[in-house]
mmCIF file as gemmi writes it, N, C-alpha and C atoms, coordinates in Angstrom:
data_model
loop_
_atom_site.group_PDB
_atom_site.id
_atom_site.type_symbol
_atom_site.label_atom_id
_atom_site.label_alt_id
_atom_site.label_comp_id
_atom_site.label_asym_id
_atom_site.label_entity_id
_atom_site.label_seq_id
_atom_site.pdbx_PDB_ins_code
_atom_site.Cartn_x
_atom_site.Cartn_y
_atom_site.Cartn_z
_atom_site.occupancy
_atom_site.B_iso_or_equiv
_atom_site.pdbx_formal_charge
_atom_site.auth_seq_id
_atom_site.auth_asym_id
_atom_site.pdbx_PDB_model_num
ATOM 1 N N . UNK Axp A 1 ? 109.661 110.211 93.042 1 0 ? 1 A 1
ATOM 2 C CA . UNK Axp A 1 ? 110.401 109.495 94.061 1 0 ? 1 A 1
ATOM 3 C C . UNK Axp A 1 ? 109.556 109.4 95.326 1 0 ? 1 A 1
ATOM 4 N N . UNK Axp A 2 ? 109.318 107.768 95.751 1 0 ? 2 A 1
ATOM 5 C CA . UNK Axp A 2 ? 108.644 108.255 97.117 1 0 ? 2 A 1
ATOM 6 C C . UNK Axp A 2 ? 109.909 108.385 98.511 1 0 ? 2 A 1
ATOM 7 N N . UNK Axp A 3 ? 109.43 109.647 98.531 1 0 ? 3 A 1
ATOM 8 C CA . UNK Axp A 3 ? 110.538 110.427 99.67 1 0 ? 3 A 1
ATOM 9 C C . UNK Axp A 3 ? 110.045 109.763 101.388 1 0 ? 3 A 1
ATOM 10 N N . UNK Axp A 4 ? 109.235 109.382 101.391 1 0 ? 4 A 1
ATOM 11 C CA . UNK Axp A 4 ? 108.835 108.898 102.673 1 0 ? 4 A 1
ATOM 12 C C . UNK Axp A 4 ? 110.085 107.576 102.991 1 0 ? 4 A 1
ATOM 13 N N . UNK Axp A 5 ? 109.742 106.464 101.906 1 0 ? 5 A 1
ATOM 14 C CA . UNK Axp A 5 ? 110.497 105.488 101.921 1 0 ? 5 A 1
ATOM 15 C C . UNK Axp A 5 ? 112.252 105.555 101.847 1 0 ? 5 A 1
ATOM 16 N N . UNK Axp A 6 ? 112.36 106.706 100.941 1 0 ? 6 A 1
ATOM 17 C CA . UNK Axp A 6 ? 114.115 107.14 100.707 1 0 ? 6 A 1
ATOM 18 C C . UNK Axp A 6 ? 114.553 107.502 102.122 1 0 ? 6 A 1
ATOM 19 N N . UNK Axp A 7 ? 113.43 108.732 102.843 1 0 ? 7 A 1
ATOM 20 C CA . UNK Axp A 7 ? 114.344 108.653 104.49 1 0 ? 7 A 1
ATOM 21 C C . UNK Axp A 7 ? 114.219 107.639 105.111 1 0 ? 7 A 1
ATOM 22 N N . UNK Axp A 8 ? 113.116 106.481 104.895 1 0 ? 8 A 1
ATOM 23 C CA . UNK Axp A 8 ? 113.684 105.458 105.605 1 0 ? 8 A 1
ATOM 24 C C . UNK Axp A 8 ? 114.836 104.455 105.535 1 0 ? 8 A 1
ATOM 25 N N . UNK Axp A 9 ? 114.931 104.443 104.216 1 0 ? 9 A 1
ATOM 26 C CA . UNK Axp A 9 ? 116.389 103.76 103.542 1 0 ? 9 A 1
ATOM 27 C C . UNK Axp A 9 ? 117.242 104.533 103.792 1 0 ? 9 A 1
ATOM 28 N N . UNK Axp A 10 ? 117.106 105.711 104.488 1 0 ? 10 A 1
ATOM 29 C CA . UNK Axp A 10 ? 118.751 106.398 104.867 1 0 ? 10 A 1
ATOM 30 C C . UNK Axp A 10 ? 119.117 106.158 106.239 1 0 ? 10 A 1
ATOM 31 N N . UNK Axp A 11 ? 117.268 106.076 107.046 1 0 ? 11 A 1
ATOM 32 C CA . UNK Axp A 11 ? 117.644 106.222 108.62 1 0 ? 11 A 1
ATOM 33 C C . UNK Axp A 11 ? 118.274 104.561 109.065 1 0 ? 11 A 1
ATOM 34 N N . UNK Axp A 12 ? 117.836 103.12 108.059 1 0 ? 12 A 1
ATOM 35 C CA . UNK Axp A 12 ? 118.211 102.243 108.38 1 0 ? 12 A 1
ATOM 36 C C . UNK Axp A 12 ? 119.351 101.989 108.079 1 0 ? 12 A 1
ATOM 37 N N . UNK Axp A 13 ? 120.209 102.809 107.149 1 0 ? 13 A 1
ATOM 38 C CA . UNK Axp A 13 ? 121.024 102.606 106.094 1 0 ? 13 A 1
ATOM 39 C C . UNK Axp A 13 ? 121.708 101.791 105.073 1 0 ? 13 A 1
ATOM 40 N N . UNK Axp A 14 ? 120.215 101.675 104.21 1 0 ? 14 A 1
ATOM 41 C CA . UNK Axp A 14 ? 120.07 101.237 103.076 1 0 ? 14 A 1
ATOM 42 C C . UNK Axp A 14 ? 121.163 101.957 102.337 1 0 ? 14 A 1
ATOM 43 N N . UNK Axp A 15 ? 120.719 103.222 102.312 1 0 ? 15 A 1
ATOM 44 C CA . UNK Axp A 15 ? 121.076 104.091 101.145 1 0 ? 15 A 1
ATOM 45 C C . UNK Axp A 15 ? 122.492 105.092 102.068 1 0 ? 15 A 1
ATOM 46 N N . UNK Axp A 16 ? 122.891 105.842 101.096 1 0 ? 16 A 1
ATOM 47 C CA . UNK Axp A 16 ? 124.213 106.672 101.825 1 0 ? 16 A 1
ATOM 48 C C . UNK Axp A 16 ? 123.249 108.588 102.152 1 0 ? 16 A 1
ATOM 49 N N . UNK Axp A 17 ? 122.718 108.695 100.973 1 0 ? 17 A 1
ATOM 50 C CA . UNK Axp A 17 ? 122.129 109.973 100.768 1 0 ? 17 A 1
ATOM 51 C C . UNK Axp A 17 ? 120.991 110.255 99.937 1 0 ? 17 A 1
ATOM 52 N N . UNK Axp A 18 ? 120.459 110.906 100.084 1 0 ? 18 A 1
ATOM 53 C CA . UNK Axp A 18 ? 119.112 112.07 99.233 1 0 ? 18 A 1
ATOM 54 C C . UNK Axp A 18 ? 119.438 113.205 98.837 1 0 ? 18 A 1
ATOM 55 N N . UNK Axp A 19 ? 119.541 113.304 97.612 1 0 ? 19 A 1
ATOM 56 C CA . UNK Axp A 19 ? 119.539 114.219 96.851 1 0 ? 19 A 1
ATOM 57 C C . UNK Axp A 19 ? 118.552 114.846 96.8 1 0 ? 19 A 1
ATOM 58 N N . UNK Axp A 20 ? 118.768 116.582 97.012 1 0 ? 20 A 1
ATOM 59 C CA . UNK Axp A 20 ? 116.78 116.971 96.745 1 0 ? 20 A 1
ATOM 60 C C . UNK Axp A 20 ? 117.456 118.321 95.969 1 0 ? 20 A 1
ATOM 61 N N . UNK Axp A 21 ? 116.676 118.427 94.783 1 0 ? 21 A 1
ATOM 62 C CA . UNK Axp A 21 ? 116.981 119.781 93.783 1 0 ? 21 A 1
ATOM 63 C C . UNK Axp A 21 ? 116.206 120.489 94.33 1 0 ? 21 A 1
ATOM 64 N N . UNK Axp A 22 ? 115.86 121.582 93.667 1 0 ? 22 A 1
ATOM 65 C CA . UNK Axp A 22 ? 114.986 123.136 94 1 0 ? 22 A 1
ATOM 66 C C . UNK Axp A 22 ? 113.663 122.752 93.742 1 0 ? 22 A 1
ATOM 67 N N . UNK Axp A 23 ? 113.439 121.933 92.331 1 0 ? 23 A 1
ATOM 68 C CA . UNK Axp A 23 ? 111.932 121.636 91.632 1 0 ? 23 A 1
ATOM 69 C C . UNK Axp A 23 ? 110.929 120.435 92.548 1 0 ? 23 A 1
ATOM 70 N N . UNK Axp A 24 ? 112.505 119.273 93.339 1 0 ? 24 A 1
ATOM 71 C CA . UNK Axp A 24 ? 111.233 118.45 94.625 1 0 ? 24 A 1
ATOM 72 C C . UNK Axp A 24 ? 111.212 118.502 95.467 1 0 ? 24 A 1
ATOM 73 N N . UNK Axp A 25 ? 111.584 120.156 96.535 1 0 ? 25 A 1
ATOM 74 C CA . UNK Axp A 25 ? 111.973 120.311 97.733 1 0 ? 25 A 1
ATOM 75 C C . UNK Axp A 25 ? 110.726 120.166 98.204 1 0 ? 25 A 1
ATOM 76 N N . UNK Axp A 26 ? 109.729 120.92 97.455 1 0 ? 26 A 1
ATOM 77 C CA . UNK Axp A 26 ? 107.97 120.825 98.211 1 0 ? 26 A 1
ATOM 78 C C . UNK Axp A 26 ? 107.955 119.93 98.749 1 0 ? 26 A 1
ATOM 79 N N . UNK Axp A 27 ? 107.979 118.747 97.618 1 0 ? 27 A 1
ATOM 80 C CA . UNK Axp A 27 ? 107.572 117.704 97.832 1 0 ? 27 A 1
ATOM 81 C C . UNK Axp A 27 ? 107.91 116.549 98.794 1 0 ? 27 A 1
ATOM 82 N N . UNK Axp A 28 ? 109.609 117.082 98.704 1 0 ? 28 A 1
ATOM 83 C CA . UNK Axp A 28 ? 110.198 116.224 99.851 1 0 ? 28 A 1
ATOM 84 C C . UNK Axp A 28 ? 110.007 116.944 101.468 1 0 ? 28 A 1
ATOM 85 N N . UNK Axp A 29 ? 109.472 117.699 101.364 1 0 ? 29 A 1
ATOM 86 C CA . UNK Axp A 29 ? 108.982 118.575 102.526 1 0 ? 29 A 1
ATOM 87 C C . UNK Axp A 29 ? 108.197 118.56 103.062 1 0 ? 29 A 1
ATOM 88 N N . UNK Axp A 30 ? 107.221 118.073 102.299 1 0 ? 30 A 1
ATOM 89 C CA . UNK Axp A 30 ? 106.035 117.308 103.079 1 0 ? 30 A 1
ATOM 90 C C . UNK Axp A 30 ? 106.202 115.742 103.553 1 0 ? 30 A 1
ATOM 91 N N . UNK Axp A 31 ? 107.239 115.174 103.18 1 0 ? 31 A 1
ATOM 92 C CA . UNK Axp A 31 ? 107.341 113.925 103.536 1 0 ? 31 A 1
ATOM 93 C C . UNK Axp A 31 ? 108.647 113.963 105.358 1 0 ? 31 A 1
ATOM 94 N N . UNK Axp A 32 ? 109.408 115.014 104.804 1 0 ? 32 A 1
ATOM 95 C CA . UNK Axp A 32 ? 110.728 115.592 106.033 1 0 ? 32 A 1
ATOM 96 C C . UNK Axp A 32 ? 109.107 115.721 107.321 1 0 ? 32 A 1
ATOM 97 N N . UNK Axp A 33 ? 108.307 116.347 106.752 1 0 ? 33 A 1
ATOM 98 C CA . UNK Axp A 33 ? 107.233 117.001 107.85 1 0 ? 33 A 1
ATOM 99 C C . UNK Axp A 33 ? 107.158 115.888 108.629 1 0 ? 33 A 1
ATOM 100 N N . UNK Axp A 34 ? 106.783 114.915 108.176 1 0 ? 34 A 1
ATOM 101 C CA . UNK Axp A 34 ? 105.369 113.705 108.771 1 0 ? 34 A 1
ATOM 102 C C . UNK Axp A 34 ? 106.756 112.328 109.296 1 0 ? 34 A 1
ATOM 103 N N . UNK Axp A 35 ? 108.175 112.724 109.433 1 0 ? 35 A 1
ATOM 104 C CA . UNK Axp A 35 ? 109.056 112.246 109.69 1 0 ? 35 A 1
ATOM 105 C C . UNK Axp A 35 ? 109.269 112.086 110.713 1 0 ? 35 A 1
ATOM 106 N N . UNK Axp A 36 ? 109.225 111.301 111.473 1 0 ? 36 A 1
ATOM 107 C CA . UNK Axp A 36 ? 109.458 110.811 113.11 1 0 ? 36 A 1
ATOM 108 C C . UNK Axp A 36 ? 111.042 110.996 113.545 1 0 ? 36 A 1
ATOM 109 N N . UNK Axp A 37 ? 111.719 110.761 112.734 1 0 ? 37 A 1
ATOM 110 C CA . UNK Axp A 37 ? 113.749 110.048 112.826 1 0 ? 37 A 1
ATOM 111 C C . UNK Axp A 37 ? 114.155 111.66 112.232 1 0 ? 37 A 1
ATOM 112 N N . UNK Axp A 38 ? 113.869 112.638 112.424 1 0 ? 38 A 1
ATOM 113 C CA . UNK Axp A 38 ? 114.369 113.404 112.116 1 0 ? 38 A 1
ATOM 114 C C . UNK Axp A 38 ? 115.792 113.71 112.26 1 0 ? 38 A 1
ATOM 115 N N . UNK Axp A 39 ? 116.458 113.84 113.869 1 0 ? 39 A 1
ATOM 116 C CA . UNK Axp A 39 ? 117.003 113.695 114.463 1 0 ? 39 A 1
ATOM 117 C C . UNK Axp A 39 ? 118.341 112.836 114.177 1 0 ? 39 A 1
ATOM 118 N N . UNK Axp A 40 ? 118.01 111.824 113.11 1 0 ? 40 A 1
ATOM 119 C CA . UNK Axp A 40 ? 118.663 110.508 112.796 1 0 ? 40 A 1
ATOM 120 C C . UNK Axp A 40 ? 119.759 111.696 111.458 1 0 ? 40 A 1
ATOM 121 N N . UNK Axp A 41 ? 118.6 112.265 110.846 1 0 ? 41 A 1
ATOM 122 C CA . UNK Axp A 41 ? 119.131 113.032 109.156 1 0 ? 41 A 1
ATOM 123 C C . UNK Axp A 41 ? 119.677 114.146 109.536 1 0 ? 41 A 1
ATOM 124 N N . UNK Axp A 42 ? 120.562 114.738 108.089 1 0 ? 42 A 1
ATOM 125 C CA . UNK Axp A 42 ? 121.864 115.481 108.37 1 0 ? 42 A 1
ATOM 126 C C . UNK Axp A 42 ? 121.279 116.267 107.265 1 0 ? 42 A 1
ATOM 127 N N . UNK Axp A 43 ? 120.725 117.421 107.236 1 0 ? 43 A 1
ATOM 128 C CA . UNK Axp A 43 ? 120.678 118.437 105.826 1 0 ? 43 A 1
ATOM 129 C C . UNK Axp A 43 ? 122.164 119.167 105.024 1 0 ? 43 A 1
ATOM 130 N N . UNK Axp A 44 ? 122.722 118.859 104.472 1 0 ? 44 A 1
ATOM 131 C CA . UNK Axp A 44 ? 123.676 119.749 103.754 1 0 ? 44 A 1
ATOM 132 C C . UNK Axp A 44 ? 122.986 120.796 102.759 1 0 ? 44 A 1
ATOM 133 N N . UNK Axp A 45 ? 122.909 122.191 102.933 1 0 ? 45 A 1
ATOM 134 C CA . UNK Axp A 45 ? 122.708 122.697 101.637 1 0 ? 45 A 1
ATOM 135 C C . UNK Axp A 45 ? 123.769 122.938 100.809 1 0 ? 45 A 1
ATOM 136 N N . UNK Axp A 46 ? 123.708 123.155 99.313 1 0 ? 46 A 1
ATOM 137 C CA . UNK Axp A 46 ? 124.772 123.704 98.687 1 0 ? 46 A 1
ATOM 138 C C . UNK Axp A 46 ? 124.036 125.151 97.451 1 0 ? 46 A 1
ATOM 139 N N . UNK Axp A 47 ? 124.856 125.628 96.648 1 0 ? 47 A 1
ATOM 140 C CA . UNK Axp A 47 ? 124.41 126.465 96.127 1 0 ? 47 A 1
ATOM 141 C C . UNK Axp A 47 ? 123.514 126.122 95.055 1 0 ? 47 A 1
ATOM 142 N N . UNK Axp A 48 ? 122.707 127.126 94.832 1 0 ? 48 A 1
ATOM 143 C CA . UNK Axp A 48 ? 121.819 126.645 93.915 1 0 ? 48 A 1
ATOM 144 C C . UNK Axp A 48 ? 120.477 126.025 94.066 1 0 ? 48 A 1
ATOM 145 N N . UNK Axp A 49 ? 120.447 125.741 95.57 1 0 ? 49 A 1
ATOM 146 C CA . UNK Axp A 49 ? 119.119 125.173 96.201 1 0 ? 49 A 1
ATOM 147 C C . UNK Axp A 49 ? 119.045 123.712 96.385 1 0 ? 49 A 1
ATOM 148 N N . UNK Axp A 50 ? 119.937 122.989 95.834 1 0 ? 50 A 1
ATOM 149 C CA . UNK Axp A 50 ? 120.841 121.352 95.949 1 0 ? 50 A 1
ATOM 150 C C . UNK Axp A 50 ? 120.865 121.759 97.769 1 0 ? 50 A 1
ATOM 151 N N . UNK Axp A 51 ? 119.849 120.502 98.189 1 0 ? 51 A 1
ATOM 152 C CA . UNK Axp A 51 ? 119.938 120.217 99.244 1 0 ? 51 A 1
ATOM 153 C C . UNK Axp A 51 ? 120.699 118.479 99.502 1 0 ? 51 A 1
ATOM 154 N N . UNK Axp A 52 ? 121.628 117.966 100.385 1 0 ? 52 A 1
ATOM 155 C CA . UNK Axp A 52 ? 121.872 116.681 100.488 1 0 ? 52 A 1
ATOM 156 C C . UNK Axp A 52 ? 121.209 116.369 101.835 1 0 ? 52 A 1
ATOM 157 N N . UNK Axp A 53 ? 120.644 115.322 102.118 1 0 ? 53 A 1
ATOM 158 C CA . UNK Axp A 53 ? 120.509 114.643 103.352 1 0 ? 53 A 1
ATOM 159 C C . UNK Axp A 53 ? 121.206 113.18 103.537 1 0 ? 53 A 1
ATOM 160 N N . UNK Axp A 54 ? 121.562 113.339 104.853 1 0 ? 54 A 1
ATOM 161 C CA . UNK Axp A 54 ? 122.983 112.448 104.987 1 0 ? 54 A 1
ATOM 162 C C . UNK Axp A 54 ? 122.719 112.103 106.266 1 0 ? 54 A 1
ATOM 163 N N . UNK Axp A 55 ? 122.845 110.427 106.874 1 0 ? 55 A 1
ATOM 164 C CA . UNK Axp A 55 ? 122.276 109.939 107.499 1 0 ? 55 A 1
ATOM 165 C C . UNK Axp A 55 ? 123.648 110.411 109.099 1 0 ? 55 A 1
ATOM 166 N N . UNK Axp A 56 ? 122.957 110.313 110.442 1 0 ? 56 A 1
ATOM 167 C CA . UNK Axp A 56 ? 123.817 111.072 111.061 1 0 ? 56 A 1
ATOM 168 C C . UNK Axp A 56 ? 124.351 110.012 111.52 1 0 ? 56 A 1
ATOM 169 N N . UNK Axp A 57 ? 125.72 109.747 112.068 1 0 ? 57 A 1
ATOM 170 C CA . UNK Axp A 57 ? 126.384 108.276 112.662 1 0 ? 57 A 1
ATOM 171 C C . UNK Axp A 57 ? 126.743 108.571 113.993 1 0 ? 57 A 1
């Protein structure tokens, strides 16, 4: 998944949410890093390491 482009489809709101499991948190973590609109995104964790990001209104 390119995660760069998914937070941008959330911060414009394309999309509703990002799903991130335990196995592509790295990965989406390096993309959260280099993220300007941080500010814009909403982290939910849940159990199990199921992270949601949810655009803020």
């Amino acid at each position: 998944m390119d995660f760069e482009a998914a937070l941008n489809d959330l911060k414009d709101g394309k999309i509703d949410k990002i799903e991130i499991s335990p196995e592509n948190f790295v990965a989406f973590q390096r993309a959260w890093h280099d993220f300007a609109y941080q500010n814009t995104v909403q982290g939910v964790a849940h159990r199990g390491g199921k992270v949601t990001y949810l655009r803020v209104k």
